[in-house]
N, C-alpha and C positions, 0 to 999 in steps of 0.2 A: 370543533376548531383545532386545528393542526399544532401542536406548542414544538416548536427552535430552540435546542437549545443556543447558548451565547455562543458557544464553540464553533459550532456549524454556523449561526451567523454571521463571526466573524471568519468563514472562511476555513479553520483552521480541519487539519487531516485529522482524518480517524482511523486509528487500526485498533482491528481482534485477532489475537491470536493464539488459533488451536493447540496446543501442542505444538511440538517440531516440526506438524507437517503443514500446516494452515497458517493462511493469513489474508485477511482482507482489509482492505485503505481503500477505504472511501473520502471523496471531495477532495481528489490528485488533480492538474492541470493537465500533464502530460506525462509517455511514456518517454524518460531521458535513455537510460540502458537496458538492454535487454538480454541476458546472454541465460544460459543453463546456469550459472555459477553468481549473479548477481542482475535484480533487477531494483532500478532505480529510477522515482517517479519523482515529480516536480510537483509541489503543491501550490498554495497561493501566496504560504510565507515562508516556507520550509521545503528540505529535500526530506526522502527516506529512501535508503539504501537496506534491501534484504540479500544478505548473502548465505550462501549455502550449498548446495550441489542437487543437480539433476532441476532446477526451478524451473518453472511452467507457469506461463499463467491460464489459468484453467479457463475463465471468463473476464470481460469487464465489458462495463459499461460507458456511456459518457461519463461519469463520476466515481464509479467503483469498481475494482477488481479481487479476484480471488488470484490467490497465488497458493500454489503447491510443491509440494518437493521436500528436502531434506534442510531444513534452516536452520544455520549456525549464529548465523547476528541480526541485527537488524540496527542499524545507524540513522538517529536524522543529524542530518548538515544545514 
């Protein structure tokens, strides 16, 4: 049997991140910004803003992405 945690069931984002150069947020709604210099995803209750230079997103899914590049901040709104 599968265990949820409370976070994931209510919804809420999750990020890991590598070092300067990795990061993944899973359980985002949508892609809001996308540029080389900042990407910004909409979650269910919350924004996150990763800023940086050269960003990429290397993959995602309906749920989850990887993001790459050089990361200077990462903001939620």
């Amino acid at each position: 049997m599968l265990q949820v945690t409370s976070d994931i069931a209510r919804g809420a984002v999750l990020l890991s991140v590598n070092g300067r150069q990795e990061a993944y947020i899973e359980n985002y709604v949508r892609i809001m910004d996308y540029t080389d210099q900042l990407i910004r995803v909409q979650a269910k209750h919350s924004r996150v803003a990763v800023l940086g230079h050269r960003l990429k997103i290397a993959y995602y899914t309906a749920d989850e992405m990887k993001i790459v590049g050089w990361i200077d901040e990462i903001k939620y709104e």
